[in-house]
C-alpha positions in Angstrom: -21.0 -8.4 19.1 -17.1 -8.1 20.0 -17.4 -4.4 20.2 -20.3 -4.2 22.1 -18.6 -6.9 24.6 -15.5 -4.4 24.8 -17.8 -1.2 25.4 -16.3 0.3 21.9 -20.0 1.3 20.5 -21.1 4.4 20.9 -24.7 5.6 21.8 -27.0 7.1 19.4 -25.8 10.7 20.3 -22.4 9.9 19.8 -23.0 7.8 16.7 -24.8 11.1 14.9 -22.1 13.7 16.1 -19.0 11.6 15.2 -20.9 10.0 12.1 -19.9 6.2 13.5 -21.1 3.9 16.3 -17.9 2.0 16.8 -15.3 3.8 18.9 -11.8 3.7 17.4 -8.8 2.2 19.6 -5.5 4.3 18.7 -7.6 7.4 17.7 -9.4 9.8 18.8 -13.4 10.1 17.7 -12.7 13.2 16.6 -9.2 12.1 14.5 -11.4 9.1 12.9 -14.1 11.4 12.0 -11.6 13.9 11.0 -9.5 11.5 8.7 -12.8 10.0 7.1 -14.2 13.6 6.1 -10.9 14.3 4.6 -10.9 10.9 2.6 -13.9 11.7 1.4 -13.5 15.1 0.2 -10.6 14.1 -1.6 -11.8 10.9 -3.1 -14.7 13.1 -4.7 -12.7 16.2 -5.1 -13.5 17.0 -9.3 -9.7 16.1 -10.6 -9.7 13.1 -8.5 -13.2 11.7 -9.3 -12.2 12.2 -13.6 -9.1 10.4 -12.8 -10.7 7.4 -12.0 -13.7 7.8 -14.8 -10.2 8.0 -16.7 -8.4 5.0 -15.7 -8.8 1.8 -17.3 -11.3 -0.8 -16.3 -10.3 -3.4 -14.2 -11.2 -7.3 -14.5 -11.6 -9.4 -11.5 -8.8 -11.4 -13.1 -6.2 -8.5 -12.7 -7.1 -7.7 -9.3 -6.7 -11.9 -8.8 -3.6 -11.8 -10.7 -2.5 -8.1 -9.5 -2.5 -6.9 -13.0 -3.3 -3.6 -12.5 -0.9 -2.7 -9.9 2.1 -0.7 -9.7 4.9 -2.7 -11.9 1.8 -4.9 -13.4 2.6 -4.5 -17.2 5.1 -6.3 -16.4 3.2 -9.1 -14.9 1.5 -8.9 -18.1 3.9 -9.6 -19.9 5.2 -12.4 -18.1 1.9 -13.9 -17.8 1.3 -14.0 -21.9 4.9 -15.3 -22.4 3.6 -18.4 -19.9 0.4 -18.8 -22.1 
């Protein structure tokens, strides 16, 4: 609704050449649809899709408790010595 009040949707044309119907404020269509293929070749590039079937799980109480997050052994740590 607020993007379609400030004219930022694109038409169905536009939506199927630059893969979105919302047009981007500080970017060009082209740098948006850019920078999303690129994202997305790299998130399922082969070393980093194994990485992540590698890494641990997460819980939803380490993302609550930023767990597993840069420096977030030591949270873990902290947080067993409260317990």
């Amino acid at each position: 609704m607020r993007l379609a009040k400030a004219g930022r949707l694109n038409d169905d044309e536009a939506s199927d050449r630059y893969g979105t119907n919302v047009i981007p404020l500080r970017m060009s269509r082209e740098q948006l649809r850019d920078g999303f293929i690129d994202v997305m070749q790299k998130s399922y590039a082969a070393d980093a899709y194994f990485e992540r079937l590698d890494a641990p799980k997460r819980t939803s109480s380490d993302r609550r408790d930023g767990l597993n997050t840069p420096g977030g052994d030591r949270l873990r740590g902290q947080k067993k010595a409260l317990h």
